[in-house]
KOLPALUM-608986 format. One record per atom (N, C-alpha, C): residue in three letters; y, x, z; residue number from 1; atom name. Coordinates in nm, 3 decimals. Layout:
N
<pt residuo="ALA" north="Y" east="X" up="Z" num="NUM" atomo="CA"/>
...
//
This chain:
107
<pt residuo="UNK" north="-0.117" east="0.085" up="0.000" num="1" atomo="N"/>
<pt residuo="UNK" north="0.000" east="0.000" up="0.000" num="1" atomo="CA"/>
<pt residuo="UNK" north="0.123" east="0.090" up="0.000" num="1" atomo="C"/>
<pt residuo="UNK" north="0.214" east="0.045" up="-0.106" num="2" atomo="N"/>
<pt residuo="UNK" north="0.342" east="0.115" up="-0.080" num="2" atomo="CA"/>
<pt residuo="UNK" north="0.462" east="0.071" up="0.025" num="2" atomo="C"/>
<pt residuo="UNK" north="0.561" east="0.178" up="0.040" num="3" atomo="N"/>
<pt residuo="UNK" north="0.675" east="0.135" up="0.166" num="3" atomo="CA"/>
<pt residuo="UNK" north="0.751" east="0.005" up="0.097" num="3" atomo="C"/>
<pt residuo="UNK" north="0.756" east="-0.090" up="0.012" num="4" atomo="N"/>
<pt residuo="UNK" north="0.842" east="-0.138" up="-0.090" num="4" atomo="CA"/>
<pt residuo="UNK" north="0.725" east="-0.257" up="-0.024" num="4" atomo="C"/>
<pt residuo="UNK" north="0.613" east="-0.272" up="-0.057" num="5" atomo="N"/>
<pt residuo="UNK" north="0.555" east="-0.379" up="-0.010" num="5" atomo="CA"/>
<pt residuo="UNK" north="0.512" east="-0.403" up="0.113" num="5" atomo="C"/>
<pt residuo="UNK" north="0.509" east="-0.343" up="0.217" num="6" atomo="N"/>
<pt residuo="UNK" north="0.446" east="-0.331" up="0.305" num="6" atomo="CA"/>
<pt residuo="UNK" north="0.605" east="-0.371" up="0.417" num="6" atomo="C"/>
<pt residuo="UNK" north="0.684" east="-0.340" up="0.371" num="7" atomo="N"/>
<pt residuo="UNK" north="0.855" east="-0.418" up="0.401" num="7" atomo="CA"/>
<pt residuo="UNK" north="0.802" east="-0.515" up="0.344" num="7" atomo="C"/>
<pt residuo="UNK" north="0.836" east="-0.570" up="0.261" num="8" atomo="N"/>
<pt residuo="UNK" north="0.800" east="-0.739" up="0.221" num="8" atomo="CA"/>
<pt residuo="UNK" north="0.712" east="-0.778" up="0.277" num="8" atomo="C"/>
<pt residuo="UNK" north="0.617" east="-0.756" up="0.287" num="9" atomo="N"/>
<pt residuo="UNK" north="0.505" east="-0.826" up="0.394" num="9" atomo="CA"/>
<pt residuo="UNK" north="0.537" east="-0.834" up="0.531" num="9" atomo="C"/>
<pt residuo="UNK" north="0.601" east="-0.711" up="0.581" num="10" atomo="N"/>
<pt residuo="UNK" north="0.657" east="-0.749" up="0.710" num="10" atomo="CA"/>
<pt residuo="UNK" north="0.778" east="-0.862" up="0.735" num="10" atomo="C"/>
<pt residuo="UNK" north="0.857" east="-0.864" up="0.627" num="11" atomo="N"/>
<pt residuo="UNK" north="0.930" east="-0.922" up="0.719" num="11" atomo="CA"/>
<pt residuo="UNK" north="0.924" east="-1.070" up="0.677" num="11" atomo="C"/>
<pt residuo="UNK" north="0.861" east="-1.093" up="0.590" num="12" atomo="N"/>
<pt residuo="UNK" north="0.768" east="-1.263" up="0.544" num="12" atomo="CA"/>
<pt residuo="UNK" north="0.678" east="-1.318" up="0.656" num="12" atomo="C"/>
<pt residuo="UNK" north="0.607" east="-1.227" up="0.712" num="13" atomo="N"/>
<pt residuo="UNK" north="0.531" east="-1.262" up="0.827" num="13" atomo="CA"/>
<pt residuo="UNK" north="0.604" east="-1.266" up="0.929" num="13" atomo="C"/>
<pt residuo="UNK" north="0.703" east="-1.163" up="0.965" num="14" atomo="N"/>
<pt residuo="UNK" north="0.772" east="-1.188" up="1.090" num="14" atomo="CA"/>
<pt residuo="UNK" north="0.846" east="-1.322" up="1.065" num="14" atomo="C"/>
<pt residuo="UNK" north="0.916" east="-1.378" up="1.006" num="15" atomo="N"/>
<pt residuo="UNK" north="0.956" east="-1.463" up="0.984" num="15" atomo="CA"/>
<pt residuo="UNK" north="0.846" east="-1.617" up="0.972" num="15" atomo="C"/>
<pt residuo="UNK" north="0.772" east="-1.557" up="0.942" num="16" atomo="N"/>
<pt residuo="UNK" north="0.651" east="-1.702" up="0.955" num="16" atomo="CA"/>
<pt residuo="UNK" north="0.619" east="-1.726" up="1.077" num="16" atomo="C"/>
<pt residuo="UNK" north="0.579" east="-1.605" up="1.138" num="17" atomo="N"/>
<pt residuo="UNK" north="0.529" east="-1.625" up="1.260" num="17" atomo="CA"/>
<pt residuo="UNK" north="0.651" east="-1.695" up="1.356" num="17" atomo="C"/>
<pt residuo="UNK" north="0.760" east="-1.646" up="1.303" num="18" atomo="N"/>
<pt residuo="UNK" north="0.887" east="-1.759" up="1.436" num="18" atomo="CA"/>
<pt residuo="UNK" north="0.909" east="-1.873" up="1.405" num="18" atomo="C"/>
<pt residuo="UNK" north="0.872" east="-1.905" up="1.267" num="19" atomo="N"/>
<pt residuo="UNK" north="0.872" east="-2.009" up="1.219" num="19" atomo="CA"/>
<pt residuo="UNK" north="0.769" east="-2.123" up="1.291" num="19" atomo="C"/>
<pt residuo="UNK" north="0.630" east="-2.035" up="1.318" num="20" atomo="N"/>
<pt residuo="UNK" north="0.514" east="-2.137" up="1.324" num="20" atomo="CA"/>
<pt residuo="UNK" north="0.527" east="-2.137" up="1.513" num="20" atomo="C"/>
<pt residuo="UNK" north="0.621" east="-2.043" up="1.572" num="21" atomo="N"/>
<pt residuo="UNK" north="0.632" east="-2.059" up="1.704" num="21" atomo="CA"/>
<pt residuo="UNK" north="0.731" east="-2.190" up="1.749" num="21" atomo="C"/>
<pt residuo="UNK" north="0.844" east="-2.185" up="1.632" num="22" atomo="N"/>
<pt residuo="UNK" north="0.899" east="-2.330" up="1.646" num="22" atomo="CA"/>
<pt residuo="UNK" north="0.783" east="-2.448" up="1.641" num="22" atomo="C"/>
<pt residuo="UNK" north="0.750" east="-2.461" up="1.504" num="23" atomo="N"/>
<pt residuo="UNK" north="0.654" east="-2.580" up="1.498" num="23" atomo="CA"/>
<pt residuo="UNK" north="0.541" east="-2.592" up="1.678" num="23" atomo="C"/>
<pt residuo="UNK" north="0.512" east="-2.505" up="1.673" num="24" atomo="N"/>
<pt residuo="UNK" north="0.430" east="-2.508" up="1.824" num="24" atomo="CA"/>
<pt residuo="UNK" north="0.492" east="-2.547" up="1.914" num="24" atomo="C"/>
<pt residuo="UNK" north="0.587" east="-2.524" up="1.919" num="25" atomo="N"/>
<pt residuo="UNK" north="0.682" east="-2.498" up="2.073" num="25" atomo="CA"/>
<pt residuo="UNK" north="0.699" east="-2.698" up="2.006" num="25" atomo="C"/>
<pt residuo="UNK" north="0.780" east="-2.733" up="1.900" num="26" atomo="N"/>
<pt residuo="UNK" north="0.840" east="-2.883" up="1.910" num="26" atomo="CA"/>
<pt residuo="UNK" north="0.723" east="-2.958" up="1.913" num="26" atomo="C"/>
<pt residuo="UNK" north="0.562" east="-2.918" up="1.866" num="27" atomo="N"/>
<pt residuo="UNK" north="0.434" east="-3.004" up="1.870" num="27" atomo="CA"/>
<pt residuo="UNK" north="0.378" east="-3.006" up="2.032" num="27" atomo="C"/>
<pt residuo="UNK" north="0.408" east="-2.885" up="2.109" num="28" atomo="N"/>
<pt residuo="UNK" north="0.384" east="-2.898" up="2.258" num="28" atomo="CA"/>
<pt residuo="UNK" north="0.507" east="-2.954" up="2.320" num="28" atomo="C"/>
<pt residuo="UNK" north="0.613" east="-3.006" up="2.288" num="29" atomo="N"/>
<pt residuo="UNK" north="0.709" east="-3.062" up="2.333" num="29" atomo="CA"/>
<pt residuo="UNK" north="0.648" east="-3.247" up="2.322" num="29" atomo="C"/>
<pt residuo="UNK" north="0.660" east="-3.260" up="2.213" num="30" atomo="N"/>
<pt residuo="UNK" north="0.577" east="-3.416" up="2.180" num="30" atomo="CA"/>
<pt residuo="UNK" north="0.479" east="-3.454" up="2.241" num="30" atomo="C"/>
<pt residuo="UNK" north="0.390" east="-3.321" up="2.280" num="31" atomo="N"/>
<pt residuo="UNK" north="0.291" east="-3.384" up="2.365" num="31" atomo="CA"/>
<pt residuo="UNK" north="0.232" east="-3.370" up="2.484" num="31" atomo="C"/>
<pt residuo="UNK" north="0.336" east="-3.287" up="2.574" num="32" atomo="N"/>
<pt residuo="UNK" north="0.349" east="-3.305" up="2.731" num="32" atomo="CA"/>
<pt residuo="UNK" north="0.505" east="-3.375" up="2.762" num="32" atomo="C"/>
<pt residuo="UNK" north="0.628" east="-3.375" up="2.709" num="33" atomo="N"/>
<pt residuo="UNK" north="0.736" east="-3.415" up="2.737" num="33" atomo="CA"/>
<pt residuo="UNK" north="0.708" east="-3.610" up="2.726" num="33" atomo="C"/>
<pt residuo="UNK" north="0.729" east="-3.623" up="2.575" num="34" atomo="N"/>
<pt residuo="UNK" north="0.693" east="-3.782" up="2.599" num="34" atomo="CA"/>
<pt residuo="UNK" north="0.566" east="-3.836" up="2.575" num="34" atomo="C"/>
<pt residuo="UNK" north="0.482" east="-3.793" up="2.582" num="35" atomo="N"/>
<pt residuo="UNK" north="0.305" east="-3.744" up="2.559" num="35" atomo="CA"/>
<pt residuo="UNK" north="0.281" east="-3.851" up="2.449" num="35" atomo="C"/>
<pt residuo="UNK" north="0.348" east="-3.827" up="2.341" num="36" atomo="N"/>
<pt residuo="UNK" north="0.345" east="-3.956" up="2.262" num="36" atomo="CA"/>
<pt residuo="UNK" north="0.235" east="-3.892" up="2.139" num="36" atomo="C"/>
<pt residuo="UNK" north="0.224" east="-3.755" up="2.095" num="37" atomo="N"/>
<pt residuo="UNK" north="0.137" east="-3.725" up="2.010" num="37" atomo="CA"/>
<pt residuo="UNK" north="0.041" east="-3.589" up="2.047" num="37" atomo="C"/>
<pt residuo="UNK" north="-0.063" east="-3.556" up="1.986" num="38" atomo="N"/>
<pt residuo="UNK" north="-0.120" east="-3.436" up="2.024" num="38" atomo="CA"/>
<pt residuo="UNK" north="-0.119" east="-3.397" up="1.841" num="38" atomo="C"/>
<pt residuo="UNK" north="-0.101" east="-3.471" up="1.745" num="39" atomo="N"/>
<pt residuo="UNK" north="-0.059" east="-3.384" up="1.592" num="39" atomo="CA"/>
<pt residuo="UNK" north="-0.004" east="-3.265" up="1.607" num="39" atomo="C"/>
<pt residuo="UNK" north="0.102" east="-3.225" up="1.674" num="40" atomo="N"/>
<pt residuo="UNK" north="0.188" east="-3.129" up="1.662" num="40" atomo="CA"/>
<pt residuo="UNK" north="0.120" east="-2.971" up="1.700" num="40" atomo="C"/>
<pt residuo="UNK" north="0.032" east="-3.011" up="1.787" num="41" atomo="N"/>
<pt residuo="UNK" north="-0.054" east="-2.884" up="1.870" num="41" atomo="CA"/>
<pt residuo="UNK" north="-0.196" east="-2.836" up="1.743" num="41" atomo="C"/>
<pt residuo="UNK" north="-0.222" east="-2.980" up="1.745" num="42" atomo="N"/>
<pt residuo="UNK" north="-0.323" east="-2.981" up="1.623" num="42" atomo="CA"/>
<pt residuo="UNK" north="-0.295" east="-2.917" up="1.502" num="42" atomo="C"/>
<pt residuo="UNK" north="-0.164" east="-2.957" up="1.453" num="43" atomo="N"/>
<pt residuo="UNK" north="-0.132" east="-2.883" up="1.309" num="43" atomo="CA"/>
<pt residuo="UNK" north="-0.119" east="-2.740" up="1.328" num="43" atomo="C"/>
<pt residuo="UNK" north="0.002" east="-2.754" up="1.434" num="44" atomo="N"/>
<pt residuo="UNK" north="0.080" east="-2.583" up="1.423" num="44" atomo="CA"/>
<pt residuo="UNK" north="-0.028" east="-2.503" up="1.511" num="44" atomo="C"/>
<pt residuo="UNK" north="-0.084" east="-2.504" up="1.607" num="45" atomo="N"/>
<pt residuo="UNK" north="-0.213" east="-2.426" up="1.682" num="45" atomo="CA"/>
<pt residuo="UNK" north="-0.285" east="-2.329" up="1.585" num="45" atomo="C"/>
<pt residuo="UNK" north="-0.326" east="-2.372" up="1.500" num="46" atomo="N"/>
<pt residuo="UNK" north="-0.432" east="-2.290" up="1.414" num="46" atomo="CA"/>
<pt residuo="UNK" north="-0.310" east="-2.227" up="1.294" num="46" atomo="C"/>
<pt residuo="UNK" north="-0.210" east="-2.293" up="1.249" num="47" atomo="N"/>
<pt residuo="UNK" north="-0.138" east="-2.207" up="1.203" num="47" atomo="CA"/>
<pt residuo="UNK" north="-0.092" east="-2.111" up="1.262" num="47" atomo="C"/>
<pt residuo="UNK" north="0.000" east="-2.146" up="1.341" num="48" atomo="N"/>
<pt residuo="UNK" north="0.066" east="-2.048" up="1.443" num="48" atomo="CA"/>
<pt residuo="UNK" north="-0.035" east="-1.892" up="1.470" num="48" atomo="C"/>
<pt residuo="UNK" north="-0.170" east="-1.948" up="1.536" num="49" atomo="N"/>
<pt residuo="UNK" north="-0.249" east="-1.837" up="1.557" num="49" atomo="CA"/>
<pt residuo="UNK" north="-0.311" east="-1.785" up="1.411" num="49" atomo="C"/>
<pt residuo="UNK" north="-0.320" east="-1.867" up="1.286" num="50" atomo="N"/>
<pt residuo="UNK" north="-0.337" east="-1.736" up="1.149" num="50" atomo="CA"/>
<pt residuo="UNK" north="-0.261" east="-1.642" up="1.145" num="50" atomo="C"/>
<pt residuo="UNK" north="-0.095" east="-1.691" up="1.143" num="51" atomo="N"/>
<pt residuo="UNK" north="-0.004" east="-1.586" up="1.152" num="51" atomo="CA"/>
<pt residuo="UNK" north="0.041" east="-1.505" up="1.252" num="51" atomo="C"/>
<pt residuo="UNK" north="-0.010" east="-1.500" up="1.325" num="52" atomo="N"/>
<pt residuo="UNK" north="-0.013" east="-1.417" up="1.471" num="52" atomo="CA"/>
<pt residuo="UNK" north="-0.089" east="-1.294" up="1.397" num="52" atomo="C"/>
<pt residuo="UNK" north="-0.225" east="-1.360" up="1.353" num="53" atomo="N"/>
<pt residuo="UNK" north="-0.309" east="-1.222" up="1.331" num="53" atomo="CA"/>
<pt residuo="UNK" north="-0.243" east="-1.206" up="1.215" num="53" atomo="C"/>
<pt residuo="UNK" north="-0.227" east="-1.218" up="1.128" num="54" atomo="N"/>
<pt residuo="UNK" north="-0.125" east="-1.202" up="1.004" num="54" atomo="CA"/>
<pt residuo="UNK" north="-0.042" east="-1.078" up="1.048" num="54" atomo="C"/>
<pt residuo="UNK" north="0.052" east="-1.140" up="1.102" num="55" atomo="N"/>
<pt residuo="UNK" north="0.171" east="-1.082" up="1.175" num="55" atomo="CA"/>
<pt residuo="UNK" north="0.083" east="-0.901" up="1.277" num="55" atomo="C"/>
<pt residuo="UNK" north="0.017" east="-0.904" up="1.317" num="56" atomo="N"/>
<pt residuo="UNK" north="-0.073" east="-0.819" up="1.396" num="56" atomo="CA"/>
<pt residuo="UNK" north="-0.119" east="-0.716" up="1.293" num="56" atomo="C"/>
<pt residuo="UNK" north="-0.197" east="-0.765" up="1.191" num="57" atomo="N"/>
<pt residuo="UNK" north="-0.211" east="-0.659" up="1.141" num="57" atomo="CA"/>
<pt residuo="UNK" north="-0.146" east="-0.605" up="1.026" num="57" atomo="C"/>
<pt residuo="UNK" north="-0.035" east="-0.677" up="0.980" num="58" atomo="N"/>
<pt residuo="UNK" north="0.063" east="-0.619" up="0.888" num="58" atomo="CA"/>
<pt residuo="UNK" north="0.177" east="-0.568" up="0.989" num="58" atomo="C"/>
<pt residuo="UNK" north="0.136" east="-0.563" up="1.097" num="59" atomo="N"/>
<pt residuo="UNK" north="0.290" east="-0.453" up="1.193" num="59" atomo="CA"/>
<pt residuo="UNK" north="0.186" east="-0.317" up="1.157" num="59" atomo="C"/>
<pt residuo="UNK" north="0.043" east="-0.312" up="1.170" num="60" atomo="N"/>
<pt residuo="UNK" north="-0.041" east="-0.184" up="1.225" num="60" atomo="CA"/>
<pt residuo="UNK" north="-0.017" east="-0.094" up="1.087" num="60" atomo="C"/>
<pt residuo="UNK" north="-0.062" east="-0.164" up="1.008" num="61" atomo="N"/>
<pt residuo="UNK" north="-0.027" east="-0.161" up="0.832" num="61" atomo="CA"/>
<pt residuo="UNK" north="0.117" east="-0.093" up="0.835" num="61" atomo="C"/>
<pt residuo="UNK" north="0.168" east="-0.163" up="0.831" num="62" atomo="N"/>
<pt residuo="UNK" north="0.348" east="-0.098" up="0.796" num="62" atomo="CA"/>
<pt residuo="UNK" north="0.379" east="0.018" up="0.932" num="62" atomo="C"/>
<pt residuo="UNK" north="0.278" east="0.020" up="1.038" num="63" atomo="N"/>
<pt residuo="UNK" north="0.360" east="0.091" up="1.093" num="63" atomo="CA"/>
<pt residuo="UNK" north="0.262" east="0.249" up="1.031" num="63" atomo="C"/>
<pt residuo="UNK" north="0.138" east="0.264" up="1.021" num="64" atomo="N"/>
<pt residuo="UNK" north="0.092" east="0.323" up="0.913" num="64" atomo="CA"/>
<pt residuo="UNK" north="0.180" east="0.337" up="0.800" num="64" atomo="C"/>
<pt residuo="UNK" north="0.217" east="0.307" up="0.696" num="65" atomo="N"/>
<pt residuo="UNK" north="0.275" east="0.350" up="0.567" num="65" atomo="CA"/>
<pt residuo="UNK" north="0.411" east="0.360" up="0.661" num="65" atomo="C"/>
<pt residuo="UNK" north="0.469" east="0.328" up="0.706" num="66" atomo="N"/>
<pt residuo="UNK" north="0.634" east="0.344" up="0.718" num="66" atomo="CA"/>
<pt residuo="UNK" north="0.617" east="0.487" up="0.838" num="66" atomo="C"/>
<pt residuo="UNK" north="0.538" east="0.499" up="0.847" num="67" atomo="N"/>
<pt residuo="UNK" north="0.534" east="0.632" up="0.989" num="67" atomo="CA"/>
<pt residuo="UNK" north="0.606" east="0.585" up="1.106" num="67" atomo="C"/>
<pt residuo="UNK" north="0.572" east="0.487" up="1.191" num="68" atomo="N"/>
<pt residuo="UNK" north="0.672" east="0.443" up="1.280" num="68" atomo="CA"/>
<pt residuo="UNK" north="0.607" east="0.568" up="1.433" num="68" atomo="C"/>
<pt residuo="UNK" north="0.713" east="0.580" up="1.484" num="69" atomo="N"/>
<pt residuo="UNK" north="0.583" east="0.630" up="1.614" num="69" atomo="CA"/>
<pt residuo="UNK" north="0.521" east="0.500" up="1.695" num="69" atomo="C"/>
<pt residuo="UNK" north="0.459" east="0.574" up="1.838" num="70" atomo="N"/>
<pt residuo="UNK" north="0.407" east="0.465" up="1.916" num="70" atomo="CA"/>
<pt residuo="UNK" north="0.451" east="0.375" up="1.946" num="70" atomo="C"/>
<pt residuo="UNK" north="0.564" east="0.420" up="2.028" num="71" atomo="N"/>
<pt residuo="UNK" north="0.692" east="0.310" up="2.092" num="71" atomo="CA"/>
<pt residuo="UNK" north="0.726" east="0.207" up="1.983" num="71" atomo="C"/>
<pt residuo="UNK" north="0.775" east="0.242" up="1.893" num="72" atomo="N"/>
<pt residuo="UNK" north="0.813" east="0.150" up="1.782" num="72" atomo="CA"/>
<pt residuo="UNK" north="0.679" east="0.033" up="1.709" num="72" atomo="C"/>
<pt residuo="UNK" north="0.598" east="0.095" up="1.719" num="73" atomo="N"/>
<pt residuo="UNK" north="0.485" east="0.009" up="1.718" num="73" atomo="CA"/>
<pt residuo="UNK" north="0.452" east="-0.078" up="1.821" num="73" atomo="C"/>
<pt residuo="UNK" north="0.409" east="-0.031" up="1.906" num="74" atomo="N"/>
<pt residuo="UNK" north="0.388" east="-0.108" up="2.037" num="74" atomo="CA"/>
<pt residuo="UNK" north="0.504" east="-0.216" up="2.069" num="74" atomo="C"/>
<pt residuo="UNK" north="0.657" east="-0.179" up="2.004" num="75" atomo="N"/>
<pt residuo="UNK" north="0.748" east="-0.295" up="2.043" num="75" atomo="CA"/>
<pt residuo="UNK" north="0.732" east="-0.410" up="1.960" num="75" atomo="C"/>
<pt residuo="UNK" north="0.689" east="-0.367" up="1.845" num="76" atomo="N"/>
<pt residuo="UNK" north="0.623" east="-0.476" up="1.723" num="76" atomo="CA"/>
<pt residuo="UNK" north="0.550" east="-0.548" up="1.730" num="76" atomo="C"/>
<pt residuo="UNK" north="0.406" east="-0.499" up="1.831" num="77" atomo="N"/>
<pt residuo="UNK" north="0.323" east="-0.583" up="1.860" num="77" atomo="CA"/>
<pt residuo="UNK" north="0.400" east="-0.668" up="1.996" num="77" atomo="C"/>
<pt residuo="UNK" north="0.449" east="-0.605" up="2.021" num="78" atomo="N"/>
<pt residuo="UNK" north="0.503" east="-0.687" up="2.153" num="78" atomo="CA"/>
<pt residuo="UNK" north="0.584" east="-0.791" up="2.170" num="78" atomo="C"/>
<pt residuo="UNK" north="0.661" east="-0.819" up="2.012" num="79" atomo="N"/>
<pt residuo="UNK" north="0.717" east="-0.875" up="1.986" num="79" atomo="CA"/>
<pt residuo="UNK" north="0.670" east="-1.057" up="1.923" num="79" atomo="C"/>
<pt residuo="UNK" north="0.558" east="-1.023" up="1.929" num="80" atomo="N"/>
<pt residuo="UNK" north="0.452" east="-1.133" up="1.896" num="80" atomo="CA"/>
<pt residuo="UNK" north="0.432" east="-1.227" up="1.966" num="80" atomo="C"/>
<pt residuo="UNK" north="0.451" east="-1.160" up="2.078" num="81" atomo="N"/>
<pt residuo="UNK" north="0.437" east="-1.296" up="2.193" num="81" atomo="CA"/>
<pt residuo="UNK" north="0.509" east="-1.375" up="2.238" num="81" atomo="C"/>
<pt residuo="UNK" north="0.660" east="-1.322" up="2.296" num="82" atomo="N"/>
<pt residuo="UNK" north="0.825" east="-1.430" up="2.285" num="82" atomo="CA"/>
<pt residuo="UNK" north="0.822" east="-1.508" up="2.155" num="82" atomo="C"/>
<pt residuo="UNK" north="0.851" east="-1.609" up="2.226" num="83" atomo="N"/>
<pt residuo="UNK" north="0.894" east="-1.710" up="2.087" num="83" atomo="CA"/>
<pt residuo="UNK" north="0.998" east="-1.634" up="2.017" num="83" atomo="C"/>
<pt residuo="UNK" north="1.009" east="-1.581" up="1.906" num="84" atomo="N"/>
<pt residuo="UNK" north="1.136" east="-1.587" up="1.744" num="84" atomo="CA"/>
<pt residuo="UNK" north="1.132" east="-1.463" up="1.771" num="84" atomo="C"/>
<pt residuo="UNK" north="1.059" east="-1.335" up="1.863" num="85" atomo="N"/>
<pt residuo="UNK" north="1.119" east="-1.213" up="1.860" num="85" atomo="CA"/>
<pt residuo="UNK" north="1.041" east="-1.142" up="1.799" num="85" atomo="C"/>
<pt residuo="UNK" north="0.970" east="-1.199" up="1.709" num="86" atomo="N"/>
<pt residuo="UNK" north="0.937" east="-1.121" up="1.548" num="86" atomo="CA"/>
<pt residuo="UNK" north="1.097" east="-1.081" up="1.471" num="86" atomo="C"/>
<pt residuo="UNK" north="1.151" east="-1.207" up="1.504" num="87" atomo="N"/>
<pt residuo="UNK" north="1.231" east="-1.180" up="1.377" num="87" atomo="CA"/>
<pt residuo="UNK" north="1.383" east="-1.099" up="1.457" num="87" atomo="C"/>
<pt residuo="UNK" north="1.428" east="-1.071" up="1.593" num="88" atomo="N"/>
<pt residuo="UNK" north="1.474" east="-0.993" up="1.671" num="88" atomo="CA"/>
<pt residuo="UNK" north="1.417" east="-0.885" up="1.648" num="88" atomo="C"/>
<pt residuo="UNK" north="1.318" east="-0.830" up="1.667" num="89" atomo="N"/>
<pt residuo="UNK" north="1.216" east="-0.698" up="1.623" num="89" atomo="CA"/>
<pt residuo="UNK" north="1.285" east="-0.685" up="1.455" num="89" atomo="C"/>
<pt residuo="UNK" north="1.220" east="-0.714" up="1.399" num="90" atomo="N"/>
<pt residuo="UNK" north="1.289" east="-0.694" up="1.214" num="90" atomo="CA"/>
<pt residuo="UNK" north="1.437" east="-0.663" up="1.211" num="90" atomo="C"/>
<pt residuo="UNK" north="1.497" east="-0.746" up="1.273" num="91" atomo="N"/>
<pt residuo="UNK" north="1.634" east="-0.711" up="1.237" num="91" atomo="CA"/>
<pt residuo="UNK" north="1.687" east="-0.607" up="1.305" num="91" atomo="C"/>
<pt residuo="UNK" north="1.627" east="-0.609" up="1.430" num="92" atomo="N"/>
<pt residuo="UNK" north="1.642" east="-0.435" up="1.492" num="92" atomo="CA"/>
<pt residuo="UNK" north="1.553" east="-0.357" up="1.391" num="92" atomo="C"/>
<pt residuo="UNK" north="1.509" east="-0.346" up="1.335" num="93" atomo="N"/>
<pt residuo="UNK" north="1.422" east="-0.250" up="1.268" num="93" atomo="CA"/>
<pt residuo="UNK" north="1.473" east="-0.185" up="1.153" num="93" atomo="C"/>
<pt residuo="UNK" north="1.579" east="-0.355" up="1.096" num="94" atomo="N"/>
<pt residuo="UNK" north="1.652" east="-0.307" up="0.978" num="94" atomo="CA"/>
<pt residuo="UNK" north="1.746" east="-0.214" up="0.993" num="94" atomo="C"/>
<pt residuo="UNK" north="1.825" east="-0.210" up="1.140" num="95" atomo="N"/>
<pt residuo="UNK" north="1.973" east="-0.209" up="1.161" num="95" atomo="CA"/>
<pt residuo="UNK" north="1.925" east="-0.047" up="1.217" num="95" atomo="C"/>
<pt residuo="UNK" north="1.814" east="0.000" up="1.266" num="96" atomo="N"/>
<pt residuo="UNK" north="1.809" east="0.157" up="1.280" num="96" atomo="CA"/>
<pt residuo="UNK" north="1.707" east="0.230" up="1.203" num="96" atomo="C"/>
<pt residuo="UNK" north="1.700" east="0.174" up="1.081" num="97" atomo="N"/>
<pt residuo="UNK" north="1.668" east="0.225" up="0.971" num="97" atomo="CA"/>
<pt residuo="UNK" north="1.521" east="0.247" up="0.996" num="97" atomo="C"/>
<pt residuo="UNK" north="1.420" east="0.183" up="1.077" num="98" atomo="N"/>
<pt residuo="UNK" north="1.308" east="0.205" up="1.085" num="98" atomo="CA"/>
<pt residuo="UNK" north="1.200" east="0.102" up="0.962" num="98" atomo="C"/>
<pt residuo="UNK" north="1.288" east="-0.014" up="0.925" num="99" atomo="N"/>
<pt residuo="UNK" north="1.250" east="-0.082" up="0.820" num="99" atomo="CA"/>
<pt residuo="UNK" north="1.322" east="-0.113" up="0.711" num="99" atomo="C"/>
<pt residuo="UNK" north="1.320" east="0.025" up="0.605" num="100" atomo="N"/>
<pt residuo="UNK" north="1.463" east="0.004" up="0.534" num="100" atomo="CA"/>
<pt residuo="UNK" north="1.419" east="-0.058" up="0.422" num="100" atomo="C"/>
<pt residuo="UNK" north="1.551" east="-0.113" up="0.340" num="101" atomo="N"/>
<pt residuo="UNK" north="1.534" east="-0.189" up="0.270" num="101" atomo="CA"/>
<pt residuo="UNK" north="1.643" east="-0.165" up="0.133" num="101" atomo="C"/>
<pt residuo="UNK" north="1.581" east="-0.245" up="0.015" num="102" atomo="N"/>
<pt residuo="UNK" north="1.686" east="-0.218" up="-0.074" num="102" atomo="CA"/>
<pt residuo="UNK" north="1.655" east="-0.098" up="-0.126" num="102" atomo="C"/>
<pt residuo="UNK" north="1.761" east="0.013" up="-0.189" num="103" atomo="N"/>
<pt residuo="UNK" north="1.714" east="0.123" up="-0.191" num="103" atomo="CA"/>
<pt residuo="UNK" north="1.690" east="0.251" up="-0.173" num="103" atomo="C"/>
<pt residuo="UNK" north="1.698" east="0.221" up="-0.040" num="104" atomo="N"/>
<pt residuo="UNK" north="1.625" east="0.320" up="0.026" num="104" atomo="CA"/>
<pt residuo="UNK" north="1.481" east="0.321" up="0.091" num="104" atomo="C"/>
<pt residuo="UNK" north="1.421" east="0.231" up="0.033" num="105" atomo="N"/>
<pt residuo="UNK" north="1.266" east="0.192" up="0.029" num="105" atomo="CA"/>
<pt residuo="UNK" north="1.199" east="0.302" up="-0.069" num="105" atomo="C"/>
<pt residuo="UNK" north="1.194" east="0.391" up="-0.016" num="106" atomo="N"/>
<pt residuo="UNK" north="1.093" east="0.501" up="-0.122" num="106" atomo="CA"/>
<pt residuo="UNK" north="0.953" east="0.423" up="-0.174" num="106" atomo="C"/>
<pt residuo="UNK" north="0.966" east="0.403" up="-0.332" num="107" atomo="N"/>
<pt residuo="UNK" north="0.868" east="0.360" up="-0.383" num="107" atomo="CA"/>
<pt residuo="UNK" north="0.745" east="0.420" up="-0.437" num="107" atomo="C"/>
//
């Protein structure tokens, strides 16, 4: 995999994954707040957790091709678990050049 795709994959997944933490978070809202549905847990549950592992092993991936060190890895994975701080992680990533983009993406 090159640094050119392996950025695109990251930050599509990081972004899915906060995406599918909303859907979770408003489907467990519906159904302990006014316990009116259990759909919401049902749909987003198994999504949410594809893109988790999604998200998991395209950080290990990119942090492989992009040479990240430990720390920077480990904050990636760590970032998986707060709701939306996939996409807090990425944009810190962009902003100290650890996930660059555009062109300075050596292809």
């Amino acid at each position: 995999m090159n640094p050119r795709t392996a950025v695109a994959a990251f930050r599509i997944v990081a972004v899915a994954e906060a995406l599918s933490w909303l859907g979770l978070l408003a489907g467990m809202y519906v159904k302990y707040v006014p316990q009116a549905s259990e759909a919401g847990v049902q749909i987003f549950g198994p999504i949410h957790g594809g893109i988790f592992v999604a998200y998991v092993v395209v950080s290990l991936v990119a942090s492989r091709v992009l040479r990240w060190d430990v720390p920077t890895t480990l904050l990636a994975l760590a970032a998986s678990v707060p709701p939306l701080a996939t996409v807090l992680f990425e944009r810190w990533a962009v902003r100290t050049g650890r996930l660059p983009v555009g062109e300075a993406v050596a292809a």
